[in-house]
C-alpha positions as CSV (number, residue, x, y, z in Angstrom):
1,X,0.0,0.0,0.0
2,X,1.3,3.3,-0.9
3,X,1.5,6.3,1.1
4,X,1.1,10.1,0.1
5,X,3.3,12.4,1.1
6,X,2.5,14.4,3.9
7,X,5.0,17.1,3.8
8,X,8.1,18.2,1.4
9,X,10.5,18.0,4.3
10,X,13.9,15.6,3.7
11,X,12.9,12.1,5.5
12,X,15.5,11.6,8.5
13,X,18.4,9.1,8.7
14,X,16.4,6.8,11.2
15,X,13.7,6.6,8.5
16,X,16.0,6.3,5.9
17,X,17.3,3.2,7.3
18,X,14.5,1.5,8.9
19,X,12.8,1.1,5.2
20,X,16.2,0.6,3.3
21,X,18.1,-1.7,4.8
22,X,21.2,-0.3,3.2
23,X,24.8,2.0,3.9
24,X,25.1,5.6,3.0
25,X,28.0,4.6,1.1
26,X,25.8,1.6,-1.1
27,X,23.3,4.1,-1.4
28,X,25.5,6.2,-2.9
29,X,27.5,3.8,-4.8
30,X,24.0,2.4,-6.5
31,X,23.5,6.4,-7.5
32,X,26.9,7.1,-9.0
33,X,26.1,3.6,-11.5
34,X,22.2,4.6,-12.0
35,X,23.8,8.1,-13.1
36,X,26.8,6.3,-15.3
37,X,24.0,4.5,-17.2
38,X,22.0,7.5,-17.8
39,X,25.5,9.5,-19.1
40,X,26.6,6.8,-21.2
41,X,29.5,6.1,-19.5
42,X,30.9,10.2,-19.7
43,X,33.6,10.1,-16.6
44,X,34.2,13.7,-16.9
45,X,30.1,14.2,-15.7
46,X,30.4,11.5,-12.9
47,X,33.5,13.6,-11.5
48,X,31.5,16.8,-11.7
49,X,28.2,15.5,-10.5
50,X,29.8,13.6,-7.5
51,X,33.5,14.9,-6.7
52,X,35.1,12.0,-7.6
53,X,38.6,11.4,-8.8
54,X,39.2,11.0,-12.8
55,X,40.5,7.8,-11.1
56,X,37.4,6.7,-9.1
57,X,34.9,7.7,-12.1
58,X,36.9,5.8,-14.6
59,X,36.6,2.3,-12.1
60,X,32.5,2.9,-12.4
61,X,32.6,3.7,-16.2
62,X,34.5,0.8,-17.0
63,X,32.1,-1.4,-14.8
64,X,29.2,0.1,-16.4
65,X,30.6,-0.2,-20.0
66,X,31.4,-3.9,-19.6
67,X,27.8,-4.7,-18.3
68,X,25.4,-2.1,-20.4
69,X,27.0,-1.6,-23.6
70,X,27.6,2.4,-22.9
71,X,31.3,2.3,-23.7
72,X,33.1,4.3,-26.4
73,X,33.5,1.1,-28.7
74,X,29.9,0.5,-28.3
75,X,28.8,3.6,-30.3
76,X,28.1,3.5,-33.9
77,X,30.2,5.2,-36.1
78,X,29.0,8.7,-37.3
């Protein structure tokens, strides 16, 4: 059963928690590969969008390009 929201206000962490049974940092880790998808694999966005290293958001885009397809050789040629 589904709930409306009551108010606009950010839930808190002990909500958070009780209903995801989940890390801030998985949380977070799930969002940077949801995002790398919807980029197609860009590193230079997932740096901006999350801080990351050139490093760090080259480990997720090469993850991501392996499992999706949303690498550079997985273009077609203009």
């Amino acid at each position: 059963m589904q709930h409306p929201a009551l108010s606009t206000v950010p839930v808190s962490r002990p909500w958070l928690y009780r209903h995801y049974a989940a890390s801030r940092h998985l949380l977070r880790g799930d969002r940077i590969v949801d995002e790398v998808q919807v980029v197609g694999g860009d590193a230079r966005v997932i740096c901006e969008l999350f801080g990351l290293s050139i490093q760090a958001a080259t480990r997720y885009t090469a993850t991501s390009a392996g499992s999706y397809g949303h690498g550079p050789h997985d273009r077609p040629s203009s």
